[in-house]
C-alpha angles and dihedrals in degrees: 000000000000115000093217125069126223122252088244089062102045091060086048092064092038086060105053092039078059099042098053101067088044097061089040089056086046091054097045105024104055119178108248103191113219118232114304091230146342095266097034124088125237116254107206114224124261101246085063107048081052099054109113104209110206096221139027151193104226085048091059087045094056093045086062114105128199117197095224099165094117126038100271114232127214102273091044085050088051098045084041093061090034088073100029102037114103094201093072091036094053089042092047088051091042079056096051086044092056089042089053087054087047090061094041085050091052091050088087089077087070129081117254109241117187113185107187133181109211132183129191128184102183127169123179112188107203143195087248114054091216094059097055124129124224118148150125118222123189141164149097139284144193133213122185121182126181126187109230104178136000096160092256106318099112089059096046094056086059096053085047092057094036095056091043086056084048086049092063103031079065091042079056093061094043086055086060103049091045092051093050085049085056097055094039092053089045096049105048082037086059094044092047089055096048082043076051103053093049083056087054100038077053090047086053094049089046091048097038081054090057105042088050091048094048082044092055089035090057095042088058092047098242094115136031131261085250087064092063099040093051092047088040088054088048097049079052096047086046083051093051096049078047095062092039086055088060103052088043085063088060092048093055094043091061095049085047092051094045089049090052089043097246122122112264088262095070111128115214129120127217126240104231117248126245117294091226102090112199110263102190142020124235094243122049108179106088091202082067094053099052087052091054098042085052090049097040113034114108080209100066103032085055081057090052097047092050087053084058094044098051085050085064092055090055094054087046085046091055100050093062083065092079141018138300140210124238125165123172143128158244143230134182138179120180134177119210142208126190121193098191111044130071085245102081104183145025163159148215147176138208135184131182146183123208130182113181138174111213118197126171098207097172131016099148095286091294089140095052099051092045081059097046092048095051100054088052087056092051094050090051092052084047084062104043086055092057091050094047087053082051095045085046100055090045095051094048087047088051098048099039085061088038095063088042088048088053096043098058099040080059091054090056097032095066089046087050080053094054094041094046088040087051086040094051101044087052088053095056097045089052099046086049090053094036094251086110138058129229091238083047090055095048096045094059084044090056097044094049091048086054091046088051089046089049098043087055087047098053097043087048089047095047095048088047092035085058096042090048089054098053086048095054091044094055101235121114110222128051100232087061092082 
């Protein structure tokens, strides 16, 4: 067979050296078009709408059961989105994932072993037969390295790792406070609406009462027609709250069944909590309460613990700044086969030590700047932690007064719900024997819709205010502050 190779061939190869590449980067690199313009919508491709994914979400979402038989109280509801609730699941699989780079972190404490299989066919044609090169070399080889000495970055990098993996362990923590704020806040939000509809199924019996007094009032000639349009106007105004009471429901329910991590379809109902609102904490001095929210609160000890970590980067940072210590070593055995010698076969080996100092002393100041940048960095996250503390001690002022506030507006507002009940009872026995206006009538059952609204309110304002409180002060349970 000739040694050379045509020039037609040798397009031929060119080509198809060239081509290959080509069709890898069409399979993997397909071409995905932008909007066609800012008023039109975008039309997926074809290929898209008929992928067929094997999972997904929504189907998770819809295999999930909830054993609704009974009215589920608080705890149930809690234990219920602990499971369910994406937020702490994704927070509690961020944590495993820092721990992971902890312990990749911590790997450089180890020695580096590299364990490789090589093979070499070499041949050398020279202008002296005897010089000439045909053989087949094969074998394995080791190489170990082990940092000595870096001047502390190795360590810092650790810690690094170690205070990031802190950091979300305490996110963690927050995920689940917050959470258990959620489905407070949704509960008490649900109970309030259905607290909500039977006030406004009351408003429409009182208004209904007075509408069909002023009507019977009108056909017997003792009110005006205007008597039993304006109570007729307030009857459909009660219907219409009515209506806006029920939808109300839905929309808590929702919030209710997101919060647990169900779809909004979910049927289940709530047991109603006790009528015996806390009136007190067991702490009244608000001082004490800062200094417990800045002890307590996953939030700000995860702060803590990223001012920490960015510390550690400066101190990585500054080992690069000068040099660092390896020593390690090396170890070969390789089998030989020579095809042109009367020795057909064999073998060698080949150790070696090395110890080396290793020193960047000048990379265009790169090193430095890392440095320079990090402790920027350190000092910003000094100062974010300052501001959360603030944030902190505001939030726990605000809702300390907050929860008094709300103790004391339910107090009055369930005194405001007897005087407008016995106000309003005394209307509608005046206006039936004429003592009363109709204007009279309206006004008290108006007065005693908007007491029923308020004392809802107010019992809905003194549970979240609590719960807020406990949230802000870090601690999980009521009954902790």
């Amino acid at each position: 067979m000739s040694p050379y190779i045509s020039k037609r061939s040798f397009s031929i190869i060119t080509y198809a050296i060239l081509l290959v590449p080509i069709a890898l980067s069409g399979i993997g690199c397909s071409t995905l078009q932008a909007p066609s313009s800012q008023y039109e919508e975008w039309t997926p491709p074809k290929w898209e709408k008929t992928t067929k994914y094997p999972h997904t979400t929504w189907e998770t979402i819809r295999e999930q059961k909830l054993d609704a038989a009974e009215p589920l109280t608080l705890t149930e509801l809690v234990e219920i989105a602990l499971k369910n609730n994406p937020s702490t699941r994704q927070a509690w699989e961020d944590a495993r994932a820092e721990a992971a780079e902890l312990r990749e972190a911590q790997s450089e404490l180890y020695p580096q072993v590299t364990a490789s299989l090589k093979g070499t066919r070499e041949k050398e044609v020279a202008n002296i037969a005897s010089a000439d090169l045909n053989e087949l070399r094969y074998g394995p080889s080791g190489k170990l390295t082990f940092l000595v000495l870096d001047l502390g970055g190795r360590g810092a990098k650790i810690n690094d790792a170690w205070q990031q993996s802190l950091a979300s362990n305490f996110q963690f923590n927050q995920s689940l406070q917050d959470l258990l704020l959620d489905i407070e806040k949704a509960y008490f939000g649900l109970y309030s609406a259905f607290s909500m509809l039977e006030a406004a199924e009351a408003d429409v019996l009182d208004a209904q009462t007075s509408y069909v007094a002023a009507k019977k009032k009108f056909q017997v000639g003792l009110a005006s027609k205007l008597d039993e349009l304006q109570a007729k106007a307030t009857y459909d105004n009660s219907l219409y709250n009515l209506e806006d009471a029920k939808g109300n429901v839905q929309t808590q329910h929702a919030d209710l069944a997101q919060a647990l991590g169900f779809a909004a379809d979910i049927q289940f109902d709530i047991a109603r909590p006790k009528e015996d609102v806390p009136a007190d904490v067991t702490r009244d001095d608000v001082s004490e309460l800062i200094e417990l929210a800045l002890d307590k609160r996953p939030d700000i000890a995860a702060q803590r613990a990223m001012m920490l970590s960015k510390q550690s980067v400066v101190i990585a940072a500054n080992s690069n700044l000068w040099p660092s210590l390896n020593f390690g070593g090396t170890i070969d055995h390789d089998w030989y086969k020579f095809y042109n010698a009367s020795a057909e076969r064999d073998n060698a080996y080949d150790y070696a030590g090395f110890l080396s100092l290793d020193w960047d002393v000048f990379n265009g100041f790169e090193n430095l700047s890392k440095k320079r940048a990090a402790q920027r960095e350190a000092d910003a996250e000094l100062e974010q932690l300052k501001g959360l503390e603030l944030q902190a001690s505001a939030e726990v002022w605000k809702k300390y007064y907050a929860f008094k506030t709300a103790v004391q507006k339910l107090v009055y507002s369930k005194s405001y719900l007897e005087s407008a009940q016995a106000a309003y009872d005394l209307a509608l026995l005046g206006y039936e024997t004429g003592l009363k206006s109709i204007l009279d009538l309206l006004e008290s059952q108006s007065e005693l819709s908007e007491a029923r609204s308020k004392l809802v309110t107010s019992r809905e304002d003194t549970f979240v205010s609590l719960a807020e409180l406990a949230h802000a002060t870090g601690t999980l349970y009521i009954e902790d502050i």
